[in-house]
mmCIF file of the C-alpha atoms, coordinates in Angstrom:
data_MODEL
# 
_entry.id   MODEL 
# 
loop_
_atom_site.group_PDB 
_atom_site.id 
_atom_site.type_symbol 
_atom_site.label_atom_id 
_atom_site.label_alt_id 
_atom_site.label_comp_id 
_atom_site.label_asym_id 
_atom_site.label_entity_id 
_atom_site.label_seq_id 
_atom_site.pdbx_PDB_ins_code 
_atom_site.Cartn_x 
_atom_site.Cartn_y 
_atom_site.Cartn_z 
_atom_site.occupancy 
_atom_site.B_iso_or_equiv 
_atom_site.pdbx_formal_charge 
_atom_site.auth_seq_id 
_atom_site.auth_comp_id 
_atom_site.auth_asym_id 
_atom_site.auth_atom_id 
_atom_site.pdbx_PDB_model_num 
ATOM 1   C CA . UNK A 1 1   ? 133.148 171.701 99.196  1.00 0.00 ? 1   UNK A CA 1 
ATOM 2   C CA . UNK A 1 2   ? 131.223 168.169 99.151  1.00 0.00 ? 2   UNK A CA 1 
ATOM 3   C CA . UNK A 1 3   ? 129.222 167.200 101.610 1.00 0.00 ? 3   UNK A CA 1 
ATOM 4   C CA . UNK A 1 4   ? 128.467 163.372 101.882 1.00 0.00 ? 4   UNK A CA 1 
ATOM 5   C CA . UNK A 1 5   ? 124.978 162.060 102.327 1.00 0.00 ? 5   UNK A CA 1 
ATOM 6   C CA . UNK A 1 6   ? 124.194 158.463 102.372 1.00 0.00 ? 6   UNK A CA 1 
ATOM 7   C CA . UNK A 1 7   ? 120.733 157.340 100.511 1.00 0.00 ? 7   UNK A CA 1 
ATOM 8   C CA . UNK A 1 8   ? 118.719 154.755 102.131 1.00 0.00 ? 8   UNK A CA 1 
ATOM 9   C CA . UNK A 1 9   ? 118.307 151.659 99.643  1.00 0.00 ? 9   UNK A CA 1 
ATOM 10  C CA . UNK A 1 10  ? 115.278 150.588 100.897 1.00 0.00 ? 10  UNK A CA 1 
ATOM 11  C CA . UNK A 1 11  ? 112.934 153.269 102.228 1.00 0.00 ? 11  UNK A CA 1 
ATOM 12  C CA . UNK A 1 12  ? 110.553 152.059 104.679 1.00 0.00 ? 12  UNK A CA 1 
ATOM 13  C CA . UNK A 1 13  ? 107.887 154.257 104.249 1.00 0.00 ? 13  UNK A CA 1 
ATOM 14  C CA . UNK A 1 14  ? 106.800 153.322 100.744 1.00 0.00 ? 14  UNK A CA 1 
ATOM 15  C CA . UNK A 1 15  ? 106.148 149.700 102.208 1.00 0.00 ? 15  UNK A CA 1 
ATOM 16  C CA . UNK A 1 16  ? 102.205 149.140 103.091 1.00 0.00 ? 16  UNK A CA 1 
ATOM 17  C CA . UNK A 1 17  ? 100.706 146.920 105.431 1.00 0.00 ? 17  UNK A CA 1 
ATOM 18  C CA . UNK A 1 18  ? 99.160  143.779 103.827 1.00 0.00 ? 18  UNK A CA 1 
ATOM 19  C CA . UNK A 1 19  ? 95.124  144.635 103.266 1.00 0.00 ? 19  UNK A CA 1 
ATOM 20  C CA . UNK A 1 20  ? 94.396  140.848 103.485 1.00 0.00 ? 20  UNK A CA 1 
ATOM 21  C CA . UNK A 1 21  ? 94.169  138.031 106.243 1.00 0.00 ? 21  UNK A CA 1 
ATOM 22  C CA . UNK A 1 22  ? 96.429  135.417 107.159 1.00 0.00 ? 22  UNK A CA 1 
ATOM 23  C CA . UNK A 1 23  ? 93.426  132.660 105.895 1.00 0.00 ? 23  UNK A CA 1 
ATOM 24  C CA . UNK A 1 24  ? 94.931  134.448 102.775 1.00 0.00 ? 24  UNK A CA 1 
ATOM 25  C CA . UNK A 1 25  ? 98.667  133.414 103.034 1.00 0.00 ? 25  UNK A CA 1 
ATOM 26  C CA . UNK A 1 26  ? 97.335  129.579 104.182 1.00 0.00 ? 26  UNK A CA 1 
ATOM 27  C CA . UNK A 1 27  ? 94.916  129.450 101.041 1.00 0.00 ? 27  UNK A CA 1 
ATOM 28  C CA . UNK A 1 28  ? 98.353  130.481 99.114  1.00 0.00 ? 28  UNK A CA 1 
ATOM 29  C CA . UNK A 1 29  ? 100.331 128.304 100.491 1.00 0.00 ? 29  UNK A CA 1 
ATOM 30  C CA . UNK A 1 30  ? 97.558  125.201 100.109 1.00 0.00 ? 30  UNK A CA 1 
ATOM 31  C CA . UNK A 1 31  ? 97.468  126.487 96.215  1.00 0.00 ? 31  UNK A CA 1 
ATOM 32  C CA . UNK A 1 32  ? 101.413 126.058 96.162  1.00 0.00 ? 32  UNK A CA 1 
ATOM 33  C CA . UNK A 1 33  ? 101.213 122.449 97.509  1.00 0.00 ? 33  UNK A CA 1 
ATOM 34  C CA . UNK A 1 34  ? 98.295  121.362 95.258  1.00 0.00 ? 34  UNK A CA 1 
ATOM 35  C CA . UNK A 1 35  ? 100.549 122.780 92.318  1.00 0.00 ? 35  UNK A CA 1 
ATOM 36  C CA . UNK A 1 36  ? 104.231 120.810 93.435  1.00 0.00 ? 36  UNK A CA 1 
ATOM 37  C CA . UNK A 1 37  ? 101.677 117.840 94.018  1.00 0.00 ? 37  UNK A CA 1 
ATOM 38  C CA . UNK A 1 38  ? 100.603 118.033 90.659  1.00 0.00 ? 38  UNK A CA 1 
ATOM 39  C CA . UNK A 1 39  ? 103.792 117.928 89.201  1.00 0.00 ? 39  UNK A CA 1 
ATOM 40  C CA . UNK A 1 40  ? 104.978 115.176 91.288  1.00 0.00 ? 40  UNK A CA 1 
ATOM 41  C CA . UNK A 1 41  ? 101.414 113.320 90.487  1.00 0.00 ? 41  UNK A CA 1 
ATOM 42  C CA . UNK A 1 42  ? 102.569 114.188 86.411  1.00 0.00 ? 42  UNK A CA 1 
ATOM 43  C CA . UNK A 1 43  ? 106.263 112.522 86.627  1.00 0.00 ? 43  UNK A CA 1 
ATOM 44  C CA . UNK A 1 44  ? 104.731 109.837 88.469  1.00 0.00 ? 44  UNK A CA 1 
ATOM 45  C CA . UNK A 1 45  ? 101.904 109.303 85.800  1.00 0.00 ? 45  UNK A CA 1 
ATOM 46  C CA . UNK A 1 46  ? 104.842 109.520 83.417  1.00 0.00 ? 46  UNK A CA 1 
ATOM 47  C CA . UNK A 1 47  ? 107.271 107.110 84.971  1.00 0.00 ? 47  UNK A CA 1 
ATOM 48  C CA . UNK A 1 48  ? 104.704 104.625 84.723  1.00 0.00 ? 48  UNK A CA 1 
ATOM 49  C CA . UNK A 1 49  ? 104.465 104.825 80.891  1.00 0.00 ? 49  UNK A CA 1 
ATOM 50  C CA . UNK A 1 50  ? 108.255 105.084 80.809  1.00 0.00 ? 50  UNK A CA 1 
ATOM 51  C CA . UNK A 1 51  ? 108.463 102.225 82.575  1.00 0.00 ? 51  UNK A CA 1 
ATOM 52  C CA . UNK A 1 52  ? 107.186 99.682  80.300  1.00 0.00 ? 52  UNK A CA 1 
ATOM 53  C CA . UNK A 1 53  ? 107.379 101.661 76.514  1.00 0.00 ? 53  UNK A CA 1 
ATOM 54  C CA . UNK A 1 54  ? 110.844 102.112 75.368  1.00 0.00 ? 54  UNK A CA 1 
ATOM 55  C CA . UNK A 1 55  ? 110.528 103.365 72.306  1.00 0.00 ? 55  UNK A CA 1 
ATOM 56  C CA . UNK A 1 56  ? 111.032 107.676 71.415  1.00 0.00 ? 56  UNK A CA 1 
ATOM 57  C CA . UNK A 1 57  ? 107.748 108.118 69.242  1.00 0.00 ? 57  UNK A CA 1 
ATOM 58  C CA . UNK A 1 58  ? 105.550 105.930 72.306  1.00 0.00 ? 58  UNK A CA 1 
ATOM 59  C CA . UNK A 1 59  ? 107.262 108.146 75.255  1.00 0.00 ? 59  UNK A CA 1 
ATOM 60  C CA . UNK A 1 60  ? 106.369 111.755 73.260  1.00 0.00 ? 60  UNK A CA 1 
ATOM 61  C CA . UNK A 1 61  ? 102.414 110.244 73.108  1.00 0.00 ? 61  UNK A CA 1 
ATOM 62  C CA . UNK A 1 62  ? 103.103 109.487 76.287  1.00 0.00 ? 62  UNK A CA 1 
ATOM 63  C CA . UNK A 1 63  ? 104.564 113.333 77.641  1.00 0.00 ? 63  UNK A CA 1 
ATOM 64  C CA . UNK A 1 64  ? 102.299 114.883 75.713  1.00 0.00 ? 64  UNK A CA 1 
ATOM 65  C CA . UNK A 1 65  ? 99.233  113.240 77.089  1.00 0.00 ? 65  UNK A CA 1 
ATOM 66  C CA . UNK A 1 66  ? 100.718 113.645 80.788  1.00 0.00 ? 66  UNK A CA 1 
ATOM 67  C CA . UNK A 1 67  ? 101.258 117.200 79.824  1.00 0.00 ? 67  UNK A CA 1 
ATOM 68  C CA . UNK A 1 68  ? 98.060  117.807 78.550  1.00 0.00 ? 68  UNK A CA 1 
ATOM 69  C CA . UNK A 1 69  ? 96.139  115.849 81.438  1.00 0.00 ? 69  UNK A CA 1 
ATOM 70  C CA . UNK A 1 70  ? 98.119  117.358 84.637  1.00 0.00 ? 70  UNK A CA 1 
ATOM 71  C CA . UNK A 1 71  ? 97.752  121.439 82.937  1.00 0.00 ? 71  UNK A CA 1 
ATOM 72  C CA . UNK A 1 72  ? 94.411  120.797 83.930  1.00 0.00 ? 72  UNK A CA 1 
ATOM 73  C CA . UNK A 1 73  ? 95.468  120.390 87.388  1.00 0.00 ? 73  UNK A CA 1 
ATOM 74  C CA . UNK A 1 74  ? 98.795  122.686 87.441  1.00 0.00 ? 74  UNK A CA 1 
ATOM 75  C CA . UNK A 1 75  ? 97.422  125.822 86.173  1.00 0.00 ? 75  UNK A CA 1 
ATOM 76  C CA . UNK A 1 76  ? 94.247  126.284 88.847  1.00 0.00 ? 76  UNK A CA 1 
ATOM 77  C CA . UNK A 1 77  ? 96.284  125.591 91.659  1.00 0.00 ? 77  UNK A CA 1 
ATOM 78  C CA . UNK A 1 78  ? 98.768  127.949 90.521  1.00 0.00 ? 78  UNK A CA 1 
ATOM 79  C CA . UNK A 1 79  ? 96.219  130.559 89.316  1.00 0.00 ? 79  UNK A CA 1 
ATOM 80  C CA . UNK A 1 80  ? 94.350  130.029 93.124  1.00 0.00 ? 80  UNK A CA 1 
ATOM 81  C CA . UNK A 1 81  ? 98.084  130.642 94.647  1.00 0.00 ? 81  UNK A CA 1 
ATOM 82  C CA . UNK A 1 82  ? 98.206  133.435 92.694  1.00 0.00 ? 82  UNK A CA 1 
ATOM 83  C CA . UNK A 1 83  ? 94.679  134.362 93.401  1.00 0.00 ? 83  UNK A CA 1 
ATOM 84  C CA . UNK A 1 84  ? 95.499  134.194 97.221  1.00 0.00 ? 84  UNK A CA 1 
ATOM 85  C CA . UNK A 1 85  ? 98.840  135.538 97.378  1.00 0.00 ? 85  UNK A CA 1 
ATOM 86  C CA . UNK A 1 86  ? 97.040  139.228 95.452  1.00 0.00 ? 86  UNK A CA 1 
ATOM 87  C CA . UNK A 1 87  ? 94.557  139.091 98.058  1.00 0.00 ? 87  UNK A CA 1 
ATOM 88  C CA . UNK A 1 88  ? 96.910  139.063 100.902 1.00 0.00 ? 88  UNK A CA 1 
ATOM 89  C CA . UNK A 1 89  ? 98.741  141.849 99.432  1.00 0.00 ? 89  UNK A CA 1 
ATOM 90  C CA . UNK A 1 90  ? 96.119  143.890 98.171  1.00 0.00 ? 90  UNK A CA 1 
ATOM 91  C CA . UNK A 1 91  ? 92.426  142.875 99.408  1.00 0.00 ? 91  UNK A CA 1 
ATOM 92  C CA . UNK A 1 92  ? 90.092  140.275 98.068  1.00 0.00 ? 92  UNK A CA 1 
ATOM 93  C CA . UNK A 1 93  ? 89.129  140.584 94.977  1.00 0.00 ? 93  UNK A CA 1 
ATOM 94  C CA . UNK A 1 94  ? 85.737  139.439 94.308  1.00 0.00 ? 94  UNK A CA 1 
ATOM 95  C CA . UNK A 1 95  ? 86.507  138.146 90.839  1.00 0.00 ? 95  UNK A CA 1 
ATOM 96  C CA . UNK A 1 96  ? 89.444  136.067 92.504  1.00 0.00 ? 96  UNK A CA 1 
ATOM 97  C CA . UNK A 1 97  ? 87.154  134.449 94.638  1.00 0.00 ? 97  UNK A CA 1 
ATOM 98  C CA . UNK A 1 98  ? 84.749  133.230 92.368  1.00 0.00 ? 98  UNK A CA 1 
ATOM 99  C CA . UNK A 1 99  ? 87.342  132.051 89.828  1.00 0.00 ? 99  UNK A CA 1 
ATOM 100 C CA . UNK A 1 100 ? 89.085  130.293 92.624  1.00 0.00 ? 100 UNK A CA 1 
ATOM 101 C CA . UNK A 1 101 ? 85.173  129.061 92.828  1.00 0.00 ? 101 UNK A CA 1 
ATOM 102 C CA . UNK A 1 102 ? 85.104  127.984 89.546  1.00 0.00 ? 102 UNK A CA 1 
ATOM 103 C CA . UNK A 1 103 ? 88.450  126.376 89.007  1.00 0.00 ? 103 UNK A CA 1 
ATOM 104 C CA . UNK A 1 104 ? 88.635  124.477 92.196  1.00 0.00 ? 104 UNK A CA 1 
ATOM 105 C CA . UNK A 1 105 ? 84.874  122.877 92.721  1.00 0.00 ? 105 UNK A CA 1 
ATOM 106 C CA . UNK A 1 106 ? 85.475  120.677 89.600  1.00 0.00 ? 106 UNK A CA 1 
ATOM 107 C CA . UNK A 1 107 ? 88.543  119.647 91.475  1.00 0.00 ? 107 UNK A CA 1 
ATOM 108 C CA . UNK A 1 108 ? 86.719  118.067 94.642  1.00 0.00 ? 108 UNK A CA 1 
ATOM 109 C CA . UNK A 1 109 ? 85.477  115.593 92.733  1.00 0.00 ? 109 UNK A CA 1 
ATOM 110 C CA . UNK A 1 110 ? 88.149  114.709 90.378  1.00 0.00 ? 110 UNK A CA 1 
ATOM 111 C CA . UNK A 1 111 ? 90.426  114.297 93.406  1.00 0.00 ? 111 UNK A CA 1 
ATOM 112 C CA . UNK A 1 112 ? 87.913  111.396 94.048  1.00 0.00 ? 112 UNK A CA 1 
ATOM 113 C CA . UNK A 1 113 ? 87.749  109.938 90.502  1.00 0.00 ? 113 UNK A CA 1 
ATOM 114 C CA . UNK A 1 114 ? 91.349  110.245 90.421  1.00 0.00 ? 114 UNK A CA 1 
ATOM 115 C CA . UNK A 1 115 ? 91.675  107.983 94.225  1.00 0.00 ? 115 UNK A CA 1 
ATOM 116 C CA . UNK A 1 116 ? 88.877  105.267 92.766  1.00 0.00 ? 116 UNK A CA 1 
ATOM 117 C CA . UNK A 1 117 ? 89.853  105.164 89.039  1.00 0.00 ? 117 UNK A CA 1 
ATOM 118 C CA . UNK A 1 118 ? 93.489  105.628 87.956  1.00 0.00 ? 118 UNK A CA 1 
ATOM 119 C CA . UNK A 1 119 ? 96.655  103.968 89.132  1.00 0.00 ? 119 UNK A CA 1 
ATOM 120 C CA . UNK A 1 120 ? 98.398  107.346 91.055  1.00 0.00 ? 120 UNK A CA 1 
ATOM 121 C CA . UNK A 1 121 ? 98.322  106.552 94.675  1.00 0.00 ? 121 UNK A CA 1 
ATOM 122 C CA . UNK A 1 122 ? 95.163  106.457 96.686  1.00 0.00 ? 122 UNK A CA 1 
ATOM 123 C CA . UNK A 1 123 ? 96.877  109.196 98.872  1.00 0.00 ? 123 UNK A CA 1 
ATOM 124 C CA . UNK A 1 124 ? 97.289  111.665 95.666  1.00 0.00 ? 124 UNK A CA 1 
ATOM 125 C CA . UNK A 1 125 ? 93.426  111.900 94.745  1.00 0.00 ? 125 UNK A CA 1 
ATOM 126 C CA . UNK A 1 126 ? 92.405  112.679 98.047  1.00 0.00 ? 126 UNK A CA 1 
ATOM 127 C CA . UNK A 1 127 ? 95.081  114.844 99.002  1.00 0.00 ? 127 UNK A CA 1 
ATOM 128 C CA . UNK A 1 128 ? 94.041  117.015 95.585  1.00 0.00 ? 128 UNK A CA 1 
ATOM 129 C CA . UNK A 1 129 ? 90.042  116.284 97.036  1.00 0.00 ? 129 UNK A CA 1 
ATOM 130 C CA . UNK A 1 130 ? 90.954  117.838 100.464 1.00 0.00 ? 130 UNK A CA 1 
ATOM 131 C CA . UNK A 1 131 ? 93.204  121.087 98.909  1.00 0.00 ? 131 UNK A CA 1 
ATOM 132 C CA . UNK A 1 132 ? 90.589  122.170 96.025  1.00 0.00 ? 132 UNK A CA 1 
ATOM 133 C CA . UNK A 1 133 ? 87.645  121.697 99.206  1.00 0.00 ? 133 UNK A CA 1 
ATOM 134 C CA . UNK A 1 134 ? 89.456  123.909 101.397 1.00 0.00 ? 134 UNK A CA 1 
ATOM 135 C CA . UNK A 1 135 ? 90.284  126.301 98.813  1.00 0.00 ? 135 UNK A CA 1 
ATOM 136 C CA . UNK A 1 136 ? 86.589  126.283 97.817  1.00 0.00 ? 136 UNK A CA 1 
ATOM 137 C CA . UNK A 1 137 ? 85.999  127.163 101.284 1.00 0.00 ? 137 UNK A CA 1 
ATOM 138 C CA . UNK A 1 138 ? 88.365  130.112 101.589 1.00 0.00 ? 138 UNK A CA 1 
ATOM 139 C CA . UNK A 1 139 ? 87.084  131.227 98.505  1.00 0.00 ? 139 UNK A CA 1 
ATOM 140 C CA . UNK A 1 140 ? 82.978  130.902 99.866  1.00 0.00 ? 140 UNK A CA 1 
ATOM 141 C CA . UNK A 1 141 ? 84.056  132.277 103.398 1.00 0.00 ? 141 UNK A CA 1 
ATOM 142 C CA . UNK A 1 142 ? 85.824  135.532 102.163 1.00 0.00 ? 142 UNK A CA 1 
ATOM 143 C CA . UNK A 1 143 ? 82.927  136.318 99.452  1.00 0.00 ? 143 UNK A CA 1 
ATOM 144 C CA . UNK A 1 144 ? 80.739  136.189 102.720 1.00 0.00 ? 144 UNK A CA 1 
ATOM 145 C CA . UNK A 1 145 ? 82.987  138.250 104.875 1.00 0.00 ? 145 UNK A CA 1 
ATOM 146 C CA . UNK A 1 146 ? 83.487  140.739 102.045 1.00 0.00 ? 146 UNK A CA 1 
ATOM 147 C CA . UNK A 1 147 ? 79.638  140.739 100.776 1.00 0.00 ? 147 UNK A CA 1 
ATOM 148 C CA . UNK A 1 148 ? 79.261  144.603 102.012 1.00 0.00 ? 148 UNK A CA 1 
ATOM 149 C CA . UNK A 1 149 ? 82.507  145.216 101.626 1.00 0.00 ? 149 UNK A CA 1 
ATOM 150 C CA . UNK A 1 150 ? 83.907  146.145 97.729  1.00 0.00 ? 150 UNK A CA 1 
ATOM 151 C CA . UNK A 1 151 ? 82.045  146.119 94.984  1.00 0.00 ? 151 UNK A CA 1 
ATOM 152 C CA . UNK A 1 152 ? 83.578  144.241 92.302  1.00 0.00 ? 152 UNK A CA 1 
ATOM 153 C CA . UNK A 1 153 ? 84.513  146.314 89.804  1.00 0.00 ? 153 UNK A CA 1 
ATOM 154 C CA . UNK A 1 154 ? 85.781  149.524 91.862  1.00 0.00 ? 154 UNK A CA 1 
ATOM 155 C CA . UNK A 1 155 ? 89.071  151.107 92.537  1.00 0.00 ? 155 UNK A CA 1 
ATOM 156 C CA . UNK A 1 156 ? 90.440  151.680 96.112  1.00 0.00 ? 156 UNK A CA 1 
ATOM 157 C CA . UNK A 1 157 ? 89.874  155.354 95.533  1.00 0.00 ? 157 UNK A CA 1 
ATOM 158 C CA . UNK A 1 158 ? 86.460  155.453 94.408  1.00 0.00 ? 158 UNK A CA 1 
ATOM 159 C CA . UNK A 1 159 ? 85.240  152.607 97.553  1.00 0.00 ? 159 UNK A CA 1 
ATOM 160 C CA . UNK A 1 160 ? 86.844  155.401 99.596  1.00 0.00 ? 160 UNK A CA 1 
ATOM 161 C CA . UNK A 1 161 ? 84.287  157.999 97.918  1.00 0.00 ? 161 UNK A CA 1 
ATOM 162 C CA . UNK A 1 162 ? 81.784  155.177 98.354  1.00 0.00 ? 162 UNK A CA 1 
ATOM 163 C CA . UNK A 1 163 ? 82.201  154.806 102.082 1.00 0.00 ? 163 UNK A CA 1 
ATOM 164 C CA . UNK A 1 164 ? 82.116  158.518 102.878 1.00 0.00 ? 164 UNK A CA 1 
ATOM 165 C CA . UNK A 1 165 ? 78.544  159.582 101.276 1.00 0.00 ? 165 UNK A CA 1 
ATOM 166 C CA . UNK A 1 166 ? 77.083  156.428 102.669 1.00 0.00 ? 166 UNK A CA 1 
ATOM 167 C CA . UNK A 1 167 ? 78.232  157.898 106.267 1.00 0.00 ? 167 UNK A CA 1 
# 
């Protein structure tokens, strides 16, 4: 005799809580609209060239500088999303933070240079200004929050260890 037993697909208690805040999943989702505006910003930058060069070998100088020029801009904001979207899951990382730091300070000002100096919209710079200086300030206010909290180069396990001597 057989006896029939069904097999839940998804098990529910595998699943974990999210260790970070929701100022995590708003960070991620500012990273993800800095990175679409970026590639909107690059087809834009393109279309202009396309617009008045019409011949193949001027248009490839003209992709590959927009390609170069907008990576610059792409992969931060899609590194920060990243950056943001691990911390929600797992906990702040303090490496995370301070790359997020480093890649999107540089960005407050370009924003700027990018309203006053090139042809893009006015509304493009300062929309990239305003999304790198809030991520710079997620980034600053969650290294304060989490000063005490993890060391930066420890595993859960061991901050667990940590926690309980200190006690």
């Amino acid at each position: 005799m057989t006896t029939d037993t069904v097999t839940p697909v998804l098990d529910t208690k595998d699943l974990s809580a999210p260790l970070g805040r929701r100022a995590d999943l708003l960070a991620f989702a500012l990273a993800l609209i800095g990175a679409g505006l970026s590639i909107i910003a690059a087809i834009w930058f393109f279309a202009g060239f396309a617009e008045n060069d019409t011949r193949p070998e001027h248009l490839l100088s003209a992709f590959l500088l927009t390609c170069i020029l907008f990576v610059f801009a792409i992969i931060p904001f899609g590194l920060v999303a990243w950056f943001a979207r691990q911390s929600h899951r797992f906990g702040t990382k303090k490496a995370h933070l301070l790359w997020t730091l480093f890649l999107m300070l540089p960005w407050v000002g370009l924003g700027w240079l990018t309203a006053a100096f090139t042809p893009l919209p006015l509304f493009v710079g300062v929309i990239m200004a305003g999304l790198a200086a809030l991520l710079t300030l997620w980034a600053s206010v969650s290294i304060v929050l989490d000063w005490n909290e993890a060391p930066l180069n420890t595993l859960p396990s061991q901050q667990d260890e940590m926690s309980s001597t200190s006690e």
